[in-house]
RODO-2510 file (C-alpha; in nm, 4 decimals, decimal comma):
residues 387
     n   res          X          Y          Z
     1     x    -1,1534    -0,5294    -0,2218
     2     x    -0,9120    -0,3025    -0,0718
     3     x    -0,6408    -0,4437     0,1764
     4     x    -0,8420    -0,3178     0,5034
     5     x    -1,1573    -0,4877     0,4190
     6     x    -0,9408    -0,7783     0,3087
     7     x    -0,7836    -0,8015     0,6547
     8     x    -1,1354    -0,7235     0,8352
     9     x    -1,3206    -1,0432     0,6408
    10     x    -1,0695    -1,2658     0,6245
    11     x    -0,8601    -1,2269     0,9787
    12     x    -0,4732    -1,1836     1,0052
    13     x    -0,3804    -1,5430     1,1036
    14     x    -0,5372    -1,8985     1,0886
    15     x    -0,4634    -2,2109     1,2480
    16     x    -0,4451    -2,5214     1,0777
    17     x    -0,2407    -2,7663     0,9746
    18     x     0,1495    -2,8066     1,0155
    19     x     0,4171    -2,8417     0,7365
    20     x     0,6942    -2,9270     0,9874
    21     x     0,6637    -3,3092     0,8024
    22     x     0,7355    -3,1481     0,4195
    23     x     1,0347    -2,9428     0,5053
    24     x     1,3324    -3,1290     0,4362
    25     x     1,6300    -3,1740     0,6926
    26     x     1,8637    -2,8901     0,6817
    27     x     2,1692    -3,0551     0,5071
    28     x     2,4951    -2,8839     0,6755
    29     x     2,8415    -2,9569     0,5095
    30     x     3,1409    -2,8210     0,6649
    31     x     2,9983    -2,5752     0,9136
    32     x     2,9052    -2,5727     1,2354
    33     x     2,5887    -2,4363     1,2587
    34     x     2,3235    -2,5802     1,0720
    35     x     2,1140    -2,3571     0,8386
    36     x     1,7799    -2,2761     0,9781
    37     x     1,5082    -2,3721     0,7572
    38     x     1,1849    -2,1847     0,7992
    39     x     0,8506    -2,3299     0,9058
    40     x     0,5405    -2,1626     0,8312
    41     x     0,3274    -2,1215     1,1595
    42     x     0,0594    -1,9507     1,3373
    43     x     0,3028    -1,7316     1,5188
    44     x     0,5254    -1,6883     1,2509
    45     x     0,3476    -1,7009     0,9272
    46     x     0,4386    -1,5943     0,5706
    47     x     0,2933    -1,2652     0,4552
    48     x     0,2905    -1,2684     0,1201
    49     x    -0,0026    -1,0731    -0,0370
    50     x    -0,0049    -0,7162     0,0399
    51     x     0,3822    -0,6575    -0,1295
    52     x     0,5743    -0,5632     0,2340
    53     x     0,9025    -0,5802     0,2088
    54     x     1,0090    -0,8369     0,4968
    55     x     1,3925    -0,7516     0,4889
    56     x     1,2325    -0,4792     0,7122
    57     x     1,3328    -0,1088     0,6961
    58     x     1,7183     0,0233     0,6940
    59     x     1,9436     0,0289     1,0432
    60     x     2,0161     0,3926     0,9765
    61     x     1,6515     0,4053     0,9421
    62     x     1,5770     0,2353     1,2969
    63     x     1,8183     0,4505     1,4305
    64     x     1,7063     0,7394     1,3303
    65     x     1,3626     0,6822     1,4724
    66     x     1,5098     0,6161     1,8298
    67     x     1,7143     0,9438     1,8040
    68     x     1,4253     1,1053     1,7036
    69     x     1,2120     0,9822     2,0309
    70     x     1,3423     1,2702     2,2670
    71     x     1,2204     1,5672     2,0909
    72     x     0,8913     1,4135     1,9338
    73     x     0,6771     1,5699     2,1692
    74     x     0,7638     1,8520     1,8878
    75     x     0,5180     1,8853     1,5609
    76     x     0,7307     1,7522     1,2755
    77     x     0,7472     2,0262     1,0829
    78     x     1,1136     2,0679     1,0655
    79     x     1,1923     1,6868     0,9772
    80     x     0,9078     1,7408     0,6821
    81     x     1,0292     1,9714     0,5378
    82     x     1,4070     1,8295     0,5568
    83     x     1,3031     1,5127     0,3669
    84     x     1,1204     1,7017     0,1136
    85     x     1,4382     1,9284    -0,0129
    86     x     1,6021     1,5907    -0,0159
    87     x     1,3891     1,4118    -0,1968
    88     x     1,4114     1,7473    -0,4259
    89     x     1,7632     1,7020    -0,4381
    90     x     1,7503     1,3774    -0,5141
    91     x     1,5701     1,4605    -0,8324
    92     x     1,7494     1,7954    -0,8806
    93     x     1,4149     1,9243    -0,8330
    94     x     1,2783     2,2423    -0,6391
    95     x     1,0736     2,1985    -0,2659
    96     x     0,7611     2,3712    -0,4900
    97     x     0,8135     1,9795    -0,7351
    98     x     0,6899     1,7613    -0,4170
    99     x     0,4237     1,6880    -0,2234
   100     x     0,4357     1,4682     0,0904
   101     x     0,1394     1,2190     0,1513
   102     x     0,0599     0,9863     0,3841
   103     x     0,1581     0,6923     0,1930
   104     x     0,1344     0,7424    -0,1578
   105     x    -0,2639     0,6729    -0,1694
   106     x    -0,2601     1,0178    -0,0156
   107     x    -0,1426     1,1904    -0,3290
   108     x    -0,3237     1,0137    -0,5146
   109     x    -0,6782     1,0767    -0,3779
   110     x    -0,5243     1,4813    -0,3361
   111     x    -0,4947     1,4703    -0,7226
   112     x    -0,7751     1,3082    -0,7900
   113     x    -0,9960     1,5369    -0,5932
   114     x    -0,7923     1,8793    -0,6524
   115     x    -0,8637     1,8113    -1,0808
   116     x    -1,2527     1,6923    -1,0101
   117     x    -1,3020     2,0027    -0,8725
   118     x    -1,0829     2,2378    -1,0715
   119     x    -1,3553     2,0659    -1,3546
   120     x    -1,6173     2,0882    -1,1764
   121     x    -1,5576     2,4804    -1,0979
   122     x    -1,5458     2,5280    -1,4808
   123     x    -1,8548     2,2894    -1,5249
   124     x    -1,6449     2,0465    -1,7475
   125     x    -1,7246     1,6947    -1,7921
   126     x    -1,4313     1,4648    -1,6611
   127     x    -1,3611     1,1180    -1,6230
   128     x    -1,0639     0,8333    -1,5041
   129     x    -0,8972     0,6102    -1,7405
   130     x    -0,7384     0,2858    -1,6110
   131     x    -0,6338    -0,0182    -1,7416
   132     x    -0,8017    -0,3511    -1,5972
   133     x    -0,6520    -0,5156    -1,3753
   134     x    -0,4415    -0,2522    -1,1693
   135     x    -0,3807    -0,0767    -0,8043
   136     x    -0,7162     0,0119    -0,7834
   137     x    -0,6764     0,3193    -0,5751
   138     x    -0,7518     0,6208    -0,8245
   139     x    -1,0606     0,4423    -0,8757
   140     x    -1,2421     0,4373    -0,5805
   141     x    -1,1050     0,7894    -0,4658
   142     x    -1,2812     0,8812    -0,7693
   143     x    -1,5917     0,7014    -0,6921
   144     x    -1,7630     0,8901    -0,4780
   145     x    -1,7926     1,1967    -0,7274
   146     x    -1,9829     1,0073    -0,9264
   147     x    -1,7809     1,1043    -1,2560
   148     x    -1,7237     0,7928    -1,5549
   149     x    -1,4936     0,5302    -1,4526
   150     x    -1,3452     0,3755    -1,8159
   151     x    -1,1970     0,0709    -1,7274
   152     x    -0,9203    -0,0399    -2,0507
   153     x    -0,9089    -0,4565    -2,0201
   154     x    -0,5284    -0,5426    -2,0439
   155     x    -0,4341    -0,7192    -2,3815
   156     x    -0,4033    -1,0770    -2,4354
   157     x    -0,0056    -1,0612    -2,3362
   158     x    -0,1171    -0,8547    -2,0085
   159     x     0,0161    -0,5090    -2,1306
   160     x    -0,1613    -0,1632    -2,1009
   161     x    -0,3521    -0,1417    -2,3981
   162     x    -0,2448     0,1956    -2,4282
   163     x    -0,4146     0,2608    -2,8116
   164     x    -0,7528     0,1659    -2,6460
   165     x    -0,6690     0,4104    -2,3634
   166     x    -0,5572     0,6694    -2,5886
   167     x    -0,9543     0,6471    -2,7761
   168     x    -1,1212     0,6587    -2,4634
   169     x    -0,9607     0,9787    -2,3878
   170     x    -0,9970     1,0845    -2,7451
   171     x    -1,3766     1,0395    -2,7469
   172     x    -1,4655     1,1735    -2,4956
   173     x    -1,6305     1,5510    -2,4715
   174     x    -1,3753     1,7173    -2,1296
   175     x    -1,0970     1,6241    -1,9296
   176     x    -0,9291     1,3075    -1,9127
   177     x    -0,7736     1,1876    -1,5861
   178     x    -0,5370     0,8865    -1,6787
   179     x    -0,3864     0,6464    -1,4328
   180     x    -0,0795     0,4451    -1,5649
   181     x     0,1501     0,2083    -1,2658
   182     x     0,4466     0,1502    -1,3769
   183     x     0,5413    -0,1358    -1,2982
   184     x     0,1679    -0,2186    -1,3010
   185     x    -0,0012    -0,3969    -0,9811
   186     x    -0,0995    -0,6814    -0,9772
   187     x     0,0984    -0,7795    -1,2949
   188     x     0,4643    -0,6654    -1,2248
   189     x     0,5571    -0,5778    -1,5928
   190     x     0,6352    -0,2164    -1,7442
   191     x     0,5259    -0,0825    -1,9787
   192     x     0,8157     0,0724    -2,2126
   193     x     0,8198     0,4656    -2,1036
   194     x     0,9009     0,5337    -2,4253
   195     x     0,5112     0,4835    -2,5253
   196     x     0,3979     0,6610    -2,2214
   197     x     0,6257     0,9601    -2,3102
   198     x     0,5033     0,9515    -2,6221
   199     x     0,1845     0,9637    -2,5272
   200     x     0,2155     1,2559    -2,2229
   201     x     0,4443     1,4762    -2,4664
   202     x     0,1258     1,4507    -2,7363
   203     x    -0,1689     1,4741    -2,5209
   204     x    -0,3990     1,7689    -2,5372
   205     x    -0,4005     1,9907    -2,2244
   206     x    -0,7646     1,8577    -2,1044
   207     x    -0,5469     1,5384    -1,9863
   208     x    -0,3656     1,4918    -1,6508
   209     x    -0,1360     1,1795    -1,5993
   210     x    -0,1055     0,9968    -1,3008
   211     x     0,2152     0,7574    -1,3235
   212     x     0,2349     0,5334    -0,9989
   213     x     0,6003     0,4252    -0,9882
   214     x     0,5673     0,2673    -0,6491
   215     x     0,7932    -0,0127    -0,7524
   216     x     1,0371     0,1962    -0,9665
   217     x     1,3286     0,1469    -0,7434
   218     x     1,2526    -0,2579    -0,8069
   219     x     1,3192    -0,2221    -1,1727
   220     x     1,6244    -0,3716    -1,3890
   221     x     1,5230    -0,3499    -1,7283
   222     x     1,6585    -0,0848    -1,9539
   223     x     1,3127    -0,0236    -2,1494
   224     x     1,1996     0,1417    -1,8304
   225     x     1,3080     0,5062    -1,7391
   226     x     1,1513     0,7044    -1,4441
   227     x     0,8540     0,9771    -1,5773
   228     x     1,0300     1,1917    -1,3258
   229     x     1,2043     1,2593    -1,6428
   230     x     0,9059     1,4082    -1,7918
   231     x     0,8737     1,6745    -1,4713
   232     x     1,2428     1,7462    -1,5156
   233     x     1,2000     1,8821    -1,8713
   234     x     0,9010     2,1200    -1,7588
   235     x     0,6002     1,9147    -1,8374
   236     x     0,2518     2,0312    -1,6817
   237     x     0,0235     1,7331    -1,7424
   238     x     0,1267     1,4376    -1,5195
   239     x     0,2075     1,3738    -1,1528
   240     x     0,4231     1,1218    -1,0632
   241     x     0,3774     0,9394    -0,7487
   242     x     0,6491     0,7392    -0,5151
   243     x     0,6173     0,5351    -0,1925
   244     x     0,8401     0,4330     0,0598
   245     x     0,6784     0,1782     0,1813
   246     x     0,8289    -0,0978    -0,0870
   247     x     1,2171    -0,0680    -0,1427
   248     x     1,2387     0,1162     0,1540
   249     x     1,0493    -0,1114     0,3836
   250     x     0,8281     0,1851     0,5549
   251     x     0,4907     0,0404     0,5037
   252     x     0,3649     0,0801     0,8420
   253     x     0,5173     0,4813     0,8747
   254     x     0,2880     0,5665     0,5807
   255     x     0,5295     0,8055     0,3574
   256     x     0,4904     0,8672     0,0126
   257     x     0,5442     1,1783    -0,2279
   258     x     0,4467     1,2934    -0,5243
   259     x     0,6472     1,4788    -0,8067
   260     x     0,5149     1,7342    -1,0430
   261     x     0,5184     2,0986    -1,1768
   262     x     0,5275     2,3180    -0,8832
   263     x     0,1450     2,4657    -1,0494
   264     x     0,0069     2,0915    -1,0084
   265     x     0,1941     2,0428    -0,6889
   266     x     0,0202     2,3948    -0,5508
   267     x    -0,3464     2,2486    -0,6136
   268     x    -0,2715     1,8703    -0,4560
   269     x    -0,1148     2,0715    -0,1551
   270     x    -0,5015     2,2078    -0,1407
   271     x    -0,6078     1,8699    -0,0884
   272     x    -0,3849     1,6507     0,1551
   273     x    -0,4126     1,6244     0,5130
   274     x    -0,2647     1,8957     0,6995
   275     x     0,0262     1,7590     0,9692
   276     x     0,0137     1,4101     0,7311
   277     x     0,3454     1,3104     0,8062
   278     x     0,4930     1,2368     1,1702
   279     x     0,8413     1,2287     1,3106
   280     x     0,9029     0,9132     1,2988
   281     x     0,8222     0,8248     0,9352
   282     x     0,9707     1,1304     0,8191
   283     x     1,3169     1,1349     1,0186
   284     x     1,2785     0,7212     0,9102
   285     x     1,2029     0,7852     0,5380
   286     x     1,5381     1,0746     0,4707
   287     x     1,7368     0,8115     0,6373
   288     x     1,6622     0,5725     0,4029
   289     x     1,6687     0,7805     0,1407
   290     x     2,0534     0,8525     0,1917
   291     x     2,1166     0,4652     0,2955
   292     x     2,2297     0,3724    -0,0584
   293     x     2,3482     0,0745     0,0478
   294     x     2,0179    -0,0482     0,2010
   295     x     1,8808    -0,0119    -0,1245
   296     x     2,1145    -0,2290    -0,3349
   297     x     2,0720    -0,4807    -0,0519
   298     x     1,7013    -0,4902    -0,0895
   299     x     1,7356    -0,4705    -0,4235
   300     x     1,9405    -0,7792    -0,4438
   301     x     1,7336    -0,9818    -0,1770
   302     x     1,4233    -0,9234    -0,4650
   303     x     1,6308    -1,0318    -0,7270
   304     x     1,7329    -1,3504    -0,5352
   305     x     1,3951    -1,4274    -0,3520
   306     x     1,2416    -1,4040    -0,7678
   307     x     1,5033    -1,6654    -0,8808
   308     x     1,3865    -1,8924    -0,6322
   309     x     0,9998    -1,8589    -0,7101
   310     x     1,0108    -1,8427    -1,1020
   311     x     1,2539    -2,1515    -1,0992
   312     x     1,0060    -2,3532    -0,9219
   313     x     0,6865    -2,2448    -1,1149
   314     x     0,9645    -2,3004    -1,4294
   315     x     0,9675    -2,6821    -1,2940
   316     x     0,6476    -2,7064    -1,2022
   317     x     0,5317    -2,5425    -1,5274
   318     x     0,3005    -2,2709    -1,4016
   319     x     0,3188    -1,9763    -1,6328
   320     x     0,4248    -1,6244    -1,4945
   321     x     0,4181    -1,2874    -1,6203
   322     x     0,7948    -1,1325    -1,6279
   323     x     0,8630    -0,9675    -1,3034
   324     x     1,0479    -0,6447    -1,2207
   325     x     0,8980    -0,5926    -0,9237
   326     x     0,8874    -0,7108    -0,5664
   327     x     0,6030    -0,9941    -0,6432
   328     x     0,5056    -1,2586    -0,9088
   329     x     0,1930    -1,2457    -1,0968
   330     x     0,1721    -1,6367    -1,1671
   331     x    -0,1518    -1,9045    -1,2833
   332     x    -0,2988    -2,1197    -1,0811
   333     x    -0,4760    -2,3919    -1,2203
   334     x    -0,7991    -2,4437    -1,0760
   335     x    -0,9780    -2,2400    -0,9016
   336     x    -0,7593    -1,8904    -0,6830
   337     x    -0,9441    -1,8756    -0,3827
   338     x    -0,9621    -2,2658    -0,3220
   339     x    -0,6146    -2,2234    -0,3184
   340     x    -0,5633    -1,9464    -0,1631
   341     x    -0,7687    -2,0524     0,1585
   342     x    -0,5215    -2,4007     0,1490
   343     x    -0,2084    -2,1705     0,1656
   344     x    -0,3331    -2,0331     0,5068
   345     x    -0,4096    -2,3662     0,6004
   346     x    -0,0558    -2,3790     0,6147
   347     x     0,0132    -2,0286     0,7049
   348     x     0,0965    -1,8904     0,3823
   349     x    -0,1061    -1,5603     0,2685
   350     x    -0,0621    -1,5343    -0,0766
   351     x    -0,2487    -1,2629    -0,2948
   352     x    -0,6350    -1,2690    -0,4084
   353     x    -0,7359    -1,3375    -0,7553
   354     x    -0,7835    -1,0085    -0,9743
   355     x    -1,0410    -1,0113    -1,2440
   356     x    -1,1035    -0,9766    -1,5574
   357     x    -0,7584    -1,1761    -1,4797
   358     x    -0,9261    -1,4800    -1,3598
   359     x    -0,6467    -1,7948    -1,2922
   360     x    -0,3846    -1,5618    -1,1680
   361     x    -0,2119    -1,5053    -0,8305
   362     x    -0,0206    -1,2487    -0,7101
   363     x     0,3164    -1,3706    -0,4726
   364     x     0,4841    -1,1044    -0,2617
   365     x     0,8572    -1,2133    -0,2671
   366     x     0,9502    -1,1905     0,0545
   367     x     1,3408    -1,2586     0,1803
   368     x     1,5173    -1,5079     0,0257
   369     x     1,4466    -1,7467     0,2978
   370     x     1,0674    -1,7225     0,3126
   371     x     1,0602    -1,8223    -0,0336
   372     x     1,1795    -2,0965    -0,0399
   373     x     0,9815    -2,1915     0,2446
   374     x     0,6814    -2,0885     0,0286
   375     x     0,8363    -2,2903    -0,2869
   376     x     0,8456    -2,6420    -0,0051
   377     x     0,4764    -2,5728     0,0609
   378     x     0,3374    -2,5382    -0,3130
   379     x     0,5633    -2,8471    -0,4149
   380     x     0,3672    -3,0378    -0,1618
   381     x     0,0741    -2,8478    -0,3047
   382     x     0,1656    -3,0505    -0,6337
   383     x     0,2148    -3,3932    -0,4661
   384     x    -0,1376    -3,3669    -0,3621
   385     x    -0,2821    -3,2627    -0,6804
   386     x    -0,3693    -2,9425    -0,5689
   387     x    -0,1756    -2,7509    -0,8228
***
């Protein structure tokens, strides 16, 4: 289910019951002002399952929307094409490397549909690879042509199994599609690019990569390098997609870009929206692009908010996957959607369950604040037995 029909079934906001009795008393030494603690409520509940970013987006990146306000009565041309020779730049890439979507979805259902029919005008059978569970978006774009749909189950440890990937492709008479996120969603663990170079560097020309690194910006650990890389050094068979919508806090201005050989770029350019990006998002997203700061901020608010959650599920003993992204994918014993339908009870939305990876939940970390919030709730959830 995708987050739209999500938000259509289940409604934005419940009522329900109050938590104001489980939050302790804000305990203020030495200061003035007493900390606030959070409450969960019906006006001000926590989002937590659709991976937002609630530090909310840069200053600089406010700002530049209101100075943008006078002239956007304008098409955006000029501001498009501004952010995508800095995001170029950034890179040290060429204009022809990148391709704007709306959101990153938008490049991916461009690449999806530009290869389908480049096969499809030279009669070639084709067909997606993706692991099970991920971001399930190349898959449904892919769908409605009708073409095989070779879901790879995840290994016992949750990683890509990328040797059972690698046979699909390998059996199979025509072209390969391949979806890889990196960090994968709903999991939050990389997979080492090392193997995923490996395997782009050695694949035959019949396969095209798609590596989602919409959390990329999230990631600390030194096994993980950017398949931007792999565009850099002239390689033809993978497009790499980015979002600003997580790091950057943009979800709601819908900008995202993809990254490939200029020849790759030139066909998913045949295939997204034209006039997909406005003012606002774009003037918004090359702010935050140069807000450096912003970034290491966000960055560290993840980092904290993710030491809050994992030492509670540590004491509470609730296994998690290793994290280096902005959510948790943690168990739950019992059954997910019981739970989950208590946690709005109390105005928590936490993430659905994502099979074949049944007894898992995925948390958005929110700020620092929130989660602890959220840890006071699923305490309580464990004085009643719930958890």
């Amino acid at each position: 289910m995708d987050r739209r029909t999500l938000l259509k079934s289940s409604g934005l906001l419940l009522g329900g019951l109050t938590l104001g009795s489980f939050i302790p008393s804000a305990q203020a030494k030495n200061t003035k002002t007493p900390p606030q603690i959070l409450i969960p409520s019906e006006q001000h509940p926590l989002l937590l399952n659709f991976n937002e970013n609630s530090l909310g987006m840069s200053p600089k990146a406010h700002q530049a929307i209101i100075d943008a306000l006078p002239t956007a009565f304008r098409y955006p041309d000029a501001a498009r094409e501004k952010l995508i020779t800095n995001i170029a730049t950034e890179y040290q890439l060429k204009d022809e490397n990148i391709s704007l979507g709306n959101g990153s979805s938008e490049t991916i259902q461009a690449v999806i549909q530009a290869v389908i029919r480049q096969a499809e005008q030279d009669n070639t059978p084709i067909q997606l690879v993706v692991p099970d569970p991920t971001f399930n978006y190349a898959e449904l774009y892919a769908k409605p042509f009708g073409i095989p749909i070779e879901k790879v189950v995840l290994t016992q440890e949750m990683a890509f199994d990328l040797p059972a990937m690698q046979k699909k492709v390998a059996d199979f008479n025509g072209r390969s599609i391949v979806y890889l996120c990196n960090p994968n969603n709903p999991t939050a663990t990389i997979t080492p690019s090392n193997l995923i170079d490996d395997w782009v560097k050695n694949a035959t020309p019949e396969t095209l990569f798609i590596i989602d690194e919409a959390y990329a910006e999230f990631v600390n650990d030194p096994a993980f390098h950017s398949a931007i890389e792999l565009v850099q050094a002239g390689h033809k068979n993978l497009l790499v997609t980015r979002t600003f919508s997580k790091i950057f806090a943009l979800a709601g201005l819908r900008i995202g870009y993809g990254i490939a050989h200029s020849q790759l770029i030139a066909a998913v350019e045949n295939f997204v929206s034209l006039d997909n990006t406005n003012t606002a998002g774009a003037v918004a997203a090359l702010a935050s692009l140069q807000d450096k700061q912003f970034v290491q901020q966000s960055r560290q608010s993840t980092d904290q908010a993710r030491r809050i959650v994992t030492k509670a599920l540590d004491q509470l003993k609730l296994a998690y996957l290793p994290s280096q992204a902005n959510f948790v994918f943690h168990q739950i014993p019992g059954d997910v959607k019981t739970y989950q339908q208590r946690m709005k009870q109390y105005h928590v939305f936490v993430g659905r369950e994502f099979p074949p990876a049944v007894g898992w939940n995925r948390l958005t970390l929110g700020t620092p604040e929130e989660m602890v919030a959220f840890v006071t709730v699923l305490k309580m959830f464990r004085a009643n037995g719930w958890v």
